[in-house]
C-alpha positions in Angstrom: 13.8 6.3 -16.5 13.3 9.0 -19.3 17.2 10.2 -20.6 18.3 6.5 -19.5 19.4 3.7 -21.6 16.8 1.7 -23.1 17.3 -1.3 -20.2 16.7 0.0 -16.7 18.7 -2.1 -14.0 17.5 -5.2 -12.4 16.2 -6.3 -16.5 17.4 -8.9 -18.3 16.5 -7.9 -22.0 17.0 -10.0 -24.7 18.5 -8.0 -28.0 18.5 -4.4 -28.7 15.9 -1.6 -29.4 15.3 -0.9 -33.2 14.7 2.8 -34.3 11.6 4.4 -33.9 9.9 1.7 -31.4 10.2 -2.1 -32.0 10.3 -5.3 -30.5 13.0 -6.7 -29.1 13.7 -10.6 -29.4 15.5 -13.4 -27.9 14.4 -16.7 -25.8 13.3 -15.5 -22.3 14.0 -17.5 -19.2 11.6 -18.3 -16.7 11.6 -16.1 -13.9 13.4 -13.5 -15.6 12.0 -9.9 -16.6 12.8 -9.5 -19.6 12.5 -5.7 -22.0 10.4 -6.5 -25.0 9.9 -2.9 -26.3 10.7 0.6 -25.4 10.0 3.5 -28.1 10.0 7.7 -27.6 7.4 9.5 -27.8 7.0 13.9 -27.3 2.9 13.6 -26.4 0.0 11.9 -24.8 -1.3 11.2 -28.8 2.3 9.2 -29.4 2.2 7.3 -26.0 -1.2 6.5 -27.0 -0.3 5.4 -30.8 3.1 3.3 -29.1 0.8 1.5 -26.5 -1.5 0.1 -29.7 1.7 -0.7 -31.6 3.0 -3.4 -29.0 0.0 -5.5 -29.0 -0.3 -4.8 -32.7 2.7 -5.6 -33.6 3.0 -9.2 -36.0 6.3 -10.2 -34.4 5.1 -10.6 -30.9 3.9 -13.7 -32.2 5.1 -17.2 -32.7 4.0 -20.1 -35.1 2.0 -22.9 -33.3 1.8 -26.5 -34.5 -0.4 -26.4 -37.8 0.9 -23.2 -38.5 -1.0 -21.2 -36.6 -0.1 -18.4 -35.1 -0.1 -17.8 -31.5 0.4 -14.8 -29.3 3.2 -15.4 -26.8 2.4 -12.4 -24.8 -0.2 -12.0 -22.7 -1.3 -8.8 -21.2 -2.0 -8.4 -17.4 -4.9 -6.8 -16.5 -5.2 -5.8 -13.0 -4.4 -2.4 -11.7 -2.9 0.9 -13.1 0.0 2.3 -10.7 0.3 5.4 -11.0 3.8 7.4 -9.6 4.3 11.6 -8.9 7.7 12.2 -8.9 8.2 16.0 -8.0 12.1 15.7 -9.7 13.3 12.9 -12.3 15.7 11.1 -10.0 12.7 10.4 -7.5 10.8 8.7 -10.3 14.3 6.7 -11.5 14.6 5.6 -7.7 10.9 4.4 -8.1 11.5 2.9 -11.1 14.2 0.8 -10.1 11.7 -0.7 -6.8 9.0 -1.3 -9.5 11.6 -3.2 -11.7 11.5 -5.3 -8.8 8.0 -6.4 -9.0 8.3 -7.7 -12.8 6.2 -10.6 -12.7 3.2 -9.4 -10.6 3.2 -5.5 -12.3 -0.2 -4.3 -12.6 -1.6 -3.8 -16.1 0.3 -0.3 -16.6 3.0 1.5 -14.7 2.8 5.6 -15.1 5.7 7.4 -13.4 5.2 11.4 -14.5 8.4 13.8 -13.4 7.7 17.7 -13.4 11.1 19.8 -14.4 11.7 23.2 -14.3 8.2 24.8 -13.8 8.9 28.3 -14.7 10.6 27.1 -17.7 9.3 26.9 -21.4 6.4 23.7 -22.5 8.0 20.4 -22.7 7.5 16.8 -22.6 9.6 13.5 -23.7 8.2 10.0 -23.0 9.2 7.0 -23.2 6.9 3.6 -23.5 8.1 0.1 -23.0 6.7 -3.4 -22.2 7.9 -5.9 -19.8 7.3 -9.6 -19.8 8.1 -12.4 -17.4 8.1 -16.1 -18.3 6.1 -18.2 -15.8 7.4 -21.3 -16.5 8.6 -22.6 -20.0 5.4 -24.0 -21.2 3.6 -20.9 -20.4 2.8 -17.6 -22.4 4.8 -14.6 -21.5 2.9 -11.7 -19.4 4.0 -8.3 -20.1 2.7 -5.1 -18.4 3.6 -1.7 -19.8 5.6 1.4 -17.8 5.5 4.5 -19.5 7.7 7.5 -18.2 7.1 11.0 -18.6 9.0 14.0 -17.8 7.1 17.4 -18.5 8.3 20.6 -17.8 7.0 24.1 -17.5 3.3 24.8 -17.8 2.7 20.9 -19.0 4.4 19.5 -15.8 1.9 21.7 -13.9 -1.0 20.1 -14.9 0.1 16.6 -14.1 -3.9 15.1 -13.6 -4.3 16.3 -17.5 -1.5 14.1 -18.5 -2.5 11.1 -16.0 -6.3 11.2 -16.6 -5.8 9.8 -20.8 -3.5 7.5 -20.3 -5.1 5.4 -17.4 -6.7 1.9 -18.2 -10.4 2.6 -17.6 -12.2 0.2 -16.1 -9.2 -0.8 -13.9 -8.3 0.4 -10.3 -5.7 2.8 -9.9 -3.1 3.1 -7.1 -0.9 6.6 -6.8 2.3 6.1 -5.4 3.5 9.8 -4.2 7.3 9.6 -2.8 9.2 12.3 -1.0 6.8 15.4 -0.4 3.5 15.1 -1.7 1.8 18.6 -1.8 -1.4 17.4 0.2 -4.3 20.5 0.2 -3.0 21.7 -3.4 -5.3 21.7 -6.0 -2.7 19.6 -8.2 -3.0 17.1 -5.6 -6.6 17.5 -5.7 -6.9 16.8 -9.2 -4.5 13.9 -9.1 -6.2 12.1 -5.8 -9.4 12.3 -8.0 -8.4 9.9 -10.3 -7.3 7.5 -7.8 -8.9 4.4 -5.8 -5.5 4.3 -3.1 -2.5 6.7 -2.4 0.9 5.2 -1.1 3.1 7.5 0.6 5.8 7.0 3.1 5.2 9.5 6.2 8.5 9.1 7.7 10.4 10.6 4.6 8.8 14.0 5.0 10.3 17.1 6.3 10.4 18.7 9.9 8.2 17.1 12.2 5.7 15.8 9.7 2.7 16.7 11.7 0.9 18.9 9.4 1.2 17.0 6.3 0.0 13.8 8.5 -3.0 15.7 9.7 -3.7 16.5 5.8 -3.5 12.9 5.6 -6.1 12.2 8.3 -8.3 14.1 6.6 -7.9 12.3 3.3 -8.3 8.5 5.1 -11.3 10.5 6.6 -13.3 10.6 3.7 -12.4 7.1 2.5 -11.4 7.5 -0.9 -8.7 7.5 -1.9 -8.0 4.6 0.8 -4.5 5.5 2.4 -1.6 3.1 2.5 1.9 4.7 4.7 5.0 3.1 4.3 5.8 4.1 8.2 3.1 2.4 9.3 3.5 -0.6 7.7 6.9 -0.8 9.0 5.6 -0.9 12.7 3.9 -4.3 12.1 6.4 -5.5 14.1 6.3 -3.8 16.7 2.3 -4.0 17.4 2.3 -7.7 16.8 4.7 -7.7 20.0 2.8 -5.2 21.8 -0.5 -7.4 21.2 1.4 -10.6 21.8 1.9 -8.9 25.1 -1.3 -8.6 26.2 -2.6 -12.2 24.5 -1.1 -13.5 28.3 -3.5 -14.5 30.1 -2.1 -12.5 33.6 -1.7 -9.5 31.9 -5.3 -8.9 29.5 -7.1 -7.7 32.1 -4.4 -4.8 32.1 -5.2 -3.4 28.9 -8.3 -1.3 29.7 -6.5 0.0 32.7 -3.5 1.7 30.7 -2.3 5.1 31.6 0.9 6.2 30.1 2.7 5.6 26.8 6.1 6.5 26.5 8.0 6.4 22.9 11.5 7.0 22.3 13.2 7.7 19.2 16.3 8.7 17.7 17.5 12.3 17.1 20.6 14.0 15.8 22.8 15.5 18.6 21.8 19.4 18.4 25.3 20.5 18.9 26.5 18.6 16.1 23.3 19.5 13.9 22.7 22.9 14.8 20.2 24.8 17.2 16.8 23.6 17.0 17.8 19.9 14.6 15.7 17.9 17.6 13.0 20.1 16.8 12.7 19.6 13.2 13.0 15.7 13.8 10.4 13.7 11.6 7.8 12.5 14.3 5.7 10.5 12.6 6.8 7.1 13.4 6.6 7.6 16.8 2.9 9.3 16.5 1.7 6.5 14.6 2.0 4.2 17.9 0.0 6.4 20.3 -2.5 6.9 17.7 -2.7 2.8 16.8 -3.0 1.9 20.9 -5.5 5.4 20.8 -7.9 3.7 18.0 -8.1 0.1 18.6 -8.6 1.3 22.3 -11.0 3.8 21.6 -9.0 6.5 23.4 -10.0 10.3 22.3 -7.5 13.1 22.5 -8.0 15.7 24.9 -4.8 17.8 24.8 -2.8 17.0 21.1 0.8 17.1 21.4 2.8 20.0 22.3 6.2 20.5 23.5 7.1 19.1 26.9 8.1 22.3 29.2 11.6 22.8 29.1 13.7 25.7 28.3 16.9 26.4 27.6 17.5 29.8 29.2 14.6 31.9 28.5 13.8 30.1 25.5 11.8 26.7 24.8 13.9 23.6 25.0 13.2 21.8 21.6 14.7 18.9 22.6 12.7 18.0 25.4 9.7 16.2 23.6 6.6 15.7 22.8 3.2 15.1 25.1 -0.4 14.8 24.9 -3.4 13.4 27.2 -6.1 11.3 25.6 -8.8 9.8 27.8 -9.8 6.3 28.4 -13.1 6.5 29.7 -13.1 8.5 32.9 -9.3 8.5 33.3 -6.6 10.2 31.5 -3.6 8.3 29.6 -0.5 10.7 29.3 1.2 10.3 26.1 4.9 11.1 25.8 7.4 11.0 22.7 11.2 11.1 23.8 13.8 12.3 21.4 17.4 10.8 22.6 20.8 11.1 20.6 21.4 8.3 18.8 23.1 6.9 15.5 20.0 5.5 14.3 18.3 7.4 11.8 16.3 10.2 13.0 12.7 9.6 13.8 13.6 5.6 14.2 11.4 4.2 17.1 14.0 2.8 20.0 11.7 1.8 22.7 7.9 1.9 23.5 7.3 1.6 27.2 3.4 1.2 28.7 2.9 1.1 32.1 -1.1 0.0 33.3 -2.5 0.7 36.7 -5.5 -1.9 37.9 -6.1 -2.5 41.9 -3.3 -1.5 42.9 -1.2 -3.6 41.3 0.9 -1.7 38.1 2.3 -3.5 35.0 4.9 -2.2 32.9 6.0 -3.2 29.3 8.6 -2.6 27.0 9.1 -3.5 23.4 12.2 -2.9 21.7 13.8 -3.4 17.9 17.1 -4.4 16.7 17.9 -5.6 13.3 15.8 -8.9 12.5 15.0 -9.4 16.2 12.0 -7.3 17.8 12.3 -8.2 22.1 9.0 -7.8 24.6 9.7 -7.5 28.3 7.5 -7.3 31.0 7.5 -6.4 35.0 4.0 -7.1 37.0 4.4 -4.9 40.8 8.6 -4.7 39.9 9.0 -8.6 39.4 9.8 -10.0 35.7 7.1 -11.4 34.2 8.4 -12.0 30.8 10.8 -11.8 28.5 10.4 -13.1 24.7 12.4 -12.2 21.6 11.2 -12.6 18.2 12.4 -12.4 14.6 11.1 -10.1 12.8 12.9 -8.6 9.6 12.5 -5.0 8.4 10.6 -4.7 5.2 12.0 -3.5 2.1 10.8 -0.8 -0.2 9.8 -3.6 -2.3 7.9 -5.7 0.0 5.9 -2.4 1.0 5.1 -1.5 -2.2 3.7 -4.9 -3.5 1.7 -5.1 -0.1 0.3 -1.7 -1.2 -0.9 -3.2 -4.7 -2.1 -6.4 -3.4 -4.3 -5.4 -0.6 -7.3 -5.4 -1.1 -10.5 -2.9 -0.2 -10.2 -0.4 2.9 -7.5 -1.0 5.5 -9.9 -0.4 8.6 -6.8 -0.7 11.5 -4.6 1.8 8.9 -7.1 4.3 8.2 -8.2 4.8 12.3 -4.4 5.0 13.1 -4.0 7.6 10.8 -7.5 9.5 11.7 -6.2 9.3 15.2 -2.9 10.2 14.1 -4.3 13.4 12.5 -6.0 14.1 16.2 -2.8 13.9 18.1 -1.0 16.6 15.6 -3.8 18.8 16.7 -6.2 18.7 13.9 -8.6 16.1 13.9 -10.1 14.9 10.9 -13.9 15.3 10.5 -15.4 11.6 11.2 -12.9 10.7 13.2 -11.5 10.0 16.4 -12.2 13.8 18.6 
């Protein structure tokens, strides 16, 4: 946002800014964000000075019958969201999904950018207000977004500049896109401040396993409470695993489970280079061993490692993924299974479970395409079933206002991801062994 015009996409301002930091005017329309101030501002002392000015100022008022004066916006006072943006186009892409949420914005949006780290001092602000119309015979409700952009030793320090500037009093929900530094103290510090963190697991680099077994340790402890975009996503696809076994015929099937098989998408290595299959984000298809691992209450004996394979004398990287877990006094083989494809990489294609009781074997399949998720079934090599569903993907949007509505701890999240942490080989402490 900061070095952008005054209105950020997606707005629908009425009139200009004024020099120096001032209201902007014009009839709003209900249902319609709308820019009512945005000012500069080169420290934490301005942004704080700016932030009193737009409830201060007279002409945010109107003249109610009488003559009396009344305020016509109204300040939310729910939540602080707080976003790390490691470069400034990450936090303009954020920016642009929070414009998207005028309306139901917690009390203050924070998006801080760190620049040029080695570089001199610096920091350049920029404060505004948003309001949103209800209905016409309602007051406006505004929520303020504040973006800063600090380089050198001041970007460093990023808890010093988030810490001030937070509405006390109020939760506080960090958003950290792209690749937060999980186990640094700047992360630390930052994490200390907050009641949830967001992040989106499958947007990491390589495999992904040892920043998700950071993040085990973090949903471990229980605060911050964790929210992952990836495994949000996969709603889908557990409500058709569970729809699976809600049939009658096939519950009593679902202590006797003993392989899981996930397939995902991977770039071809000849077209990528040597070793691309290898450095395919994983965590997607991790996420549904370790969901089926904790609402089972499956423990991991042997975490993943690479499936034997080899390519002349050397490892095959693109033969997959397997671990054991044990249910009760058997073993359940888990198994992830990269396969060319022009999906993006690390995109779940199929989840196969096959369940051995008396003799008798059941195996299921769930699959995804576009807004339809299908859910097969075979009992002894016979079909059993075969139901399709609609299901749409969730956008960016949808995730994020999920993560800011949702209230307390996530119990089914946060034992996915301690079990999640397990299967990348390095289980949290509390959690599943």
């Amino acid at each position: 946002m900061t070095g952008g015009p005054d209105v950020e996409p997606g707005t629908a301002p009425s009139g200009g800014s004024l020099p120096g930091g001032s209201p902007l005017g014009g009839p709003a329309r209900p249902g319609e964000p709308a820019l009512r101030w945005s000012s500069r501002a080169g420290s934490i002392a301005e942004i704080e000075r700016e932030l009193a000015r737009i409830w201060a100022e007279p002409t945010l008022t109107v003249s109610g019958e009488g003559g009396e004066e009344r305020r016509i916006a109204a300040r939310t006072s729910v939540m602080n969201l707080v976003v790390v943006a490691r470069r400034p186009e990450v936090g303009e892409r954020a920016a642009a999904t929070i414009a998207g949420l005028t309306g139901r914005h917690p009390s203050r949006t924070l998006i801080v950018s760190s620049v040029d780290p080695d570089g001199p001092s610096t920091f350049d602000a920029r404060v505004q207000a948003y309001c949103m119309l209800p209905r016409a015979d309602a007051p406006e409700t505004c929520a303020e977004a504040i973006s800063v952009v600090a380089g050198g030793e001041s970007g460093q320090r990023l808890s010093a500049i988030i810490a001030p500037l937070l509405v006390h009093d109020l939760p506080v929900t960090v958003w950290w896109p792209g690749e937060p530094p999980l186990g640094s103290r700047q992360a630390t510090d930052v994490l200390g401040l907050a009641d949830r963190l967001v992040v989106d697991g499958s947007r990491w680099a390589g495999d992904g396993l040892d920043r998700l077994a950071r993040l085990a340790r973090i949903a471990a402890r229980g605060r911050p409470t964790v929210f992952d975009f990836a495994l949000v996503r996969q709603a889908r696809w557990r409500e058709a695993i569970a729809s699976l076994f809600d049939h009658p015929d096939f519950l009593p099937y679902l202590r006797s489970i003993r392989r899981v098989a996930v397939t995902y998408a991977a770039r071809d290595p000849h077209a990528a280079g040597a070793g691309e299959l290898a450095g395919t984000n994983v965590v997607k298809p991790v996420y549904h061993v370790a969901w089926l691992a904790s609402r089972l209450g499956w423990t991991v004996d042997s975490p993943l490692a690479t499936v034997a394979g080899r390519v002349g004398r050397r490892p095959d990287p693109g033969a997959g993924l397997m671990a054991t877990l044990r249910d009760g006094r058997h073993d359940v083989v888990a198994s992830l299974h990269p396969v060319v494809s022009p999906m993006p990489a690390g995109t779940t294609l199929r989840v196969e479970i096959v369940a051995e009781r008396r003799g008798s074997e059941l195996r299921a399949e769930v699959t995804a395409e576009a807004e339809l998720v299908r859910a097969r079934a075979w009992r002894d090599g016979e079909e059993a079933l075969d139901r399709a569903m609609r299901a749409p993907r969730r956008t960016e949007i949808e995730l994020l206002m999920e993560a800011i509505e949702t209230a307390g701890d996530d119990e089914v999240m946060a034992g996915a991801i301690r079990a999640a942490g397990a299967l990348a080989g390095r289980p949290a402490a509390g959690g599943i062994s």
